[in-house]
N, C-alpha and C positions, 0 to 999 in steps of 0.2 A: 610621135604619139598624138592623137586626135586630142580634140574637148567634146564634152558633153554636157547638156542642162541636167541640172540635178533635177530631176524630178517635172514640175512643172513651174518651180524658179526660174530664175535669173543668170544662177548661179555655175561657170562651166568648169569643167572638173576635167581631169583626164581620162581616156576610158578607162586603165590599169590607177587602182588607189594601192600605196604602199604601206602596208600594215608591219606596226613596228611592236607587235609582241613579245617578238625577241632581243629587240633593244635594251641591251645590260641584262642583259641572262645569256643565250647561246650568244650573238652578236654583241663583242664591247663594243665600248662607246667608239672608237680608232674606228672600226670595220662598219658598227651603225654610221654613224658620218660619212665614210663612203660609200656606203650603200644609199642614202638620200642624195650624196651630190650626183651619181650615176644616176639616180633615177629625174631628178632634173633637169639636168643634161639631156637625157633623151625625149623630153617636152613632158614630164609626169611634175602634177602641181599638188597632188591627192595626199593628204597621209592620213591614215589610222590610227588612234591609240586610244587606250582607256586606262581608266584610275587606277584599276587595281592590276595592270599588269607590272608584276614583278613591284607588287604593291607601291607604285609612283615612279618607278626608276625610268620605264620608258619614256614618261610624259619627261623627265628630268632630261634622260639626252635629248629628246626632239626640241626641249625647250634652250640648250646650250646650243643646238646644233644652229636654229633659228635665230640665233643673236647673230649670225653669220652670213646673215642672208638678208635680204629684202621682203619684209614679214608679208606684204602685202603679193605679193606674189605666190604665196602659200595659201592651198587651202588646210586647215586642220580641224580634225576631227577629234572626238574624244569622247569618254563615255561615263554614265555612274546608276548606280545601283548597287552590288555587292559589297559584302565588308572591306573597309580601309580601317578596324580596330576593335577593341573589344567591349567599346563600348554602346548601350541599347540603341543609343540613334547614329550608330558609325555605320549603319546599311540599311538599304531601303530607299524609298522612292519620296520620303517626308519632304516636308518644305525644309524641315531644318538641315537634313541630311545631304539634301541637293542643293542649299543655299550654300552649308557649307563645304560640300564639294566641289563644286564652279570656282569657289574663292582656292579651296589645294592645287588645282586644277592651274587656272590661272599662274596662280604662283611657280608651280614647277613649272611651266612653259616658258613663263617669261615673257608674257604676253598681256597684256590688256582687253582683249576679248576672246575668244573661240570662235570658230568659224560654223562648226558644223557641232552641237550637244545631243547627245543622243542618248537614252534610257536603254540599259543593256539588256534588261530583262521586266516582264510584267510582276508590278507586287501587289498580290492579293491586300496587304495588311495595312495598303494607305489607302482612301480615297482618291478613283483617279480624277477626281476635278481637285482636291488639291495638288498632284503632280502637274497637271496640265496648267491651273492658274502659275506655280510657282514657276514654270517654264518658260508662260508668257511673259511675266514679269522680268525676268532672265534676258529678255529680247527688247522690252522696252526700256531696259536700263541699260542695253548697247553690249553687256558684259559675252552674249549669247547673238549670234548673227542667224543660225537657222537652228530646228529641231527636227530629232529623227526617234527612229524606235529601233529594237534588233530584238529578236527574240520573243517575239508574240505571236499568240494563236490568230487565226483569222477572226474572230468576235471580237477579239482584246483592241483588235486595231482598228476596228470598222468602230466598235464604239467611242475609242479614244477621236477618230474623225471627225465624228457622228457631235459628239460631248463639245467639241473646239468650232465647229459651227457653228451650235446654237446658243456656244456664249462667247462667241466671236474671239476666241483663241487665238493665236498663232499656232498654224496647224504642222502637221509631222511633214516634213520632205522629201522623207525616205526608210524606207524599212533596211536592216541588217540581218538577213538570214542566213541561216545552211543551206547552201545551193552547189550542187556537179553533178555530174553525170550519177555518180552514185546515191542520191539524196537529191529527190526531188517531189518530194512531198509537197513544196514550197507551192506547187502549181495546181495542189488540190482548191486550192482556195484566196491566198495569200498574194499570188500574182494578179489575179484578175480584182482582187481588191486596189492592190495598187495600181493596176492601169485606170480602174474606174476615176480614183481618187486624184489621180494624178503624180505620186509617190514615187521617187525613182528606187531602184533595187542594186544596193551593195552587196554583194552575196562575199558573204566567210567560208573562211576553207573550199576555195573551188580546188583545189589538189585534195582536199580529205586524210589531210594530216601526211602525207605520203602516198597513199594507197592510187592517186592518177599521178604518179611519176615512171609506173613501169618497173619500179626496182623489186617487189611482191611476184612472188608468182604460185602457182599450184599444189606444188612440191616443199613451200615449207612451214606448211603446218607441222607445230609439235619442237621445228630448228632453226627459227626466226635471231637471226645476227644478233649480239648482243649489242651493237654501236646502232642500231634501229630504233629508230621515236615508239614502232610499232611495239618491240619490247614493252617499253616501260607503258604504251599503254595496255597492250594485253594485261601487264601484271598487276596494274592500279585500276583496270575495268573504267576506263574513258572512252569515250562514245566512240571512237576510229576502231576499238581492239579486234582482234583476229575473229571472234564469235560473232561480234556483229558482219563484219567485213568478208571473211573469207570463205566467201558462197560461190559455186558457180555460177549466180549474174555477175557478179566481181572479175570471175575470169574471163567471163564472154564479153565484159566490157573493156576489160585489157586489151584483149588478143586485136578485137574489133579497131581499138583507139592503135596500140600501136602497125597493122595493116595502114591506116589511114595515115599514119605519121609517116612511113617509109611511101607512102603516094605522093603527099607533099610535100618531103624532106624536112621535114620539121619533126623536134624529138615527142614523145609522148605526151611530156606536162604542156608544151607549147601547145598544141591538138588540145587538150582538155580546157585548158583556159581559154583558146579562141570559142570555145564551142560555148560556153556559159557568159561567156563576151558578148556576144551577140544573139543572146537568151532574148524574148519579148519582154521589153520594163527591167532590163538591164542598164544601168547605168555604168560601173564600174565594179569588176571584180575586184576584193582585196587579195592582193602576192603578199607572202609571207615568204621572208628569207633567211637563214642564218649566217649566209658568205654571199661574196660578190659574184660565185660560179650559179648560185641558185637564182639570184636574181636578173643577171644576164642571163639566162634562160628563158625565166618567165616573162621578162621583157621581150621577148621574141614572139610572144603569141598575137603581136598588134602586126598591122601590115600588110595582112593578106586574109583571105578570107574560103572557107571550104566550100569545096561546093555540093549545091543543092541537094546529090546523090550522097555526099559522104556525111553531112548532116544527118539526113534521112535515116541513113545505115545505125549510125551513132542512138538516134532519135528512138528509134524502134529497140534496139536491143536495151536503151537504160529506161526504158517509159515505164512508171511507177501509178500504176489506177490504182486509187483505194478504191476497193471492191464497192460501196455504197455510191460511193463517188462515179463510179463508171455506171452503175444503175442508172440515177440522176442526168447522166450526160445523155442515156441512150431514149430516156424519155423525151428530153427535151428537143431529140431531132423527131419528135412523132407530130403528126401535123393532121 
């Protein structure tokens, strides 16, 4: 597995980040642990986690798993924003909230600093020069080594930029969005923010919760397997579910990705990750795993590269113009 600069840091990363969502939920702690040592092993230094996954459990194995290791050798990631409790300042973006989340944070790791802090989402209901001071402070007090953002609009982040400039901030490193072939809204705006800016791009869910593994097909709308993630999310209405997802672009990006996969010899998901791999202002995609057969997989998508023609192919059938947006583009080539 390669490295890469995060962003326009310092700091090199491996190009696959191993996102531990499922650490102490689908994945035990037995299986998460071997699922980080295989991914190091094969030169992956990246991990992902945030606070409230599996409300602290994740950050708790990664942070057992890293007594185990040579901390310094690790990059980690983590996030905050959303509720860890029932109380008024247990969510949000407040100084209080993030002051004392970095300290829960911390302590379930088992660590002394974080590597990489990241705000999970934009909150209207704080002031963002106090998120942004209390971040910087976060960094001048060692406890915080870089910041990033996930889940913002293109304004939200060009002004959080914009805001850390002109009062000499510690600024974002990297944005965290929805990005694959299916979902690529991202490049209406969002990319070309962070190339300008300098920002590198972790993109979540480049499989789209299942939906670019190839296991979906045409035929079963209405008799979706009960042992399917797609199940429960059709039935709980989360963003992957069958209404959103199961359109004829959905199959004509299927059919397209697995063609291309039997060109290359490589399975479907491998194909989909190398393709948002190698996205412009890509730094690392985050894999998501539940067992060691899914993550040996997605580890498979490093190594080789598609070519020009089968990109192309890919390119054209998932290209998502907002209609304003394409307006815009077509003026700007008028001279």
């Amino acid at each position: 597995m390669e490295n890469r600069f995060l962003g326009k840091t310092g700091l090199r990363v491996s190009e696959l980040c191993l996102g531990a969502m499922t650490f102490g939920r689908e994945a035990d702690e037995a299986t998460s642990f071997e699922m980080m040592d295989a991914f190091v092993d094969a030169g992956g230094n990246f991990i992902d986690t945030a606070n409230v996954y599996s409300n602290g459990l994740s950050e708790e194995v990664v942070g057992k798993w890293l007594k185990t290791k040579n901390r310094r050798d690790i990059v980690v990631a983590t996030k905050v924003r959303f509720p860890m409790g029932e109380g008024p300042n247990d969510v949000g973006l407040s100084r209080k909230h993030i002051m004392d989340s970095v300290e829960d944070s911390l302590r379930r790791l088992g660590t002394d600093y974080i590597d990489l802090y990241q705000v999970h989402n934009f909150d209207v209901a704080t002031p963002l020069r106090e998120t942004l001071t209390t971040l910087d402070t976060l960094v001048k007090q060692g406890k915080v080594r870089y910041i990033g953002a996930s889940n913002y609009k293109g304004y939200q982040l060009q002004k959080a930029i914009d805001l850390s400039k002109a009062m000499n901030l510690e600024p974002f490193t990297c944005l965290q969005p929805l990005y694959n072939l299916l979902d690529r809204a991202v490049e209406w705006e969002l990319v070309e923010v962070c190339q300008n800016e300098g920002l590198g791009i972790i993109p979540w869910s480049p499989l789209r919760g299942g939906w670019l593994t190839g296991k979906y097909t045409r035929d079963m709308e209405g008799d979706i397997p009960e042992n399917m993630r797609l199940k429960l999310a059709t039935e709980f209405g989360w963003s992957e579910s069958w209404e959103n997802y199961g359109n004829n672009r959905t199959w004509d990006i299927l059919e397209e990705l697995a063609a291309v996969a039997k060109e290359v010899g490589k399975s479907v998901p491998q194909v989909a990750l190398n393709w948002v791999k190698d996205r412009p202002g890509v730094t690392a995609p985050i894999i998501g795993a539940r067992n060691m057969k899914q993550l040996t997989d997605n580890m498979g998508s490093v190594g080789w590269t598609l070519s020009d023609e089968q990109r192309q192919r890919l390119d054209d059938l998932s290209n998502m113009p907002g209609p304003y947006y394409s307006v815009i583009e077509q003026m700007m080539t008028r001279r």
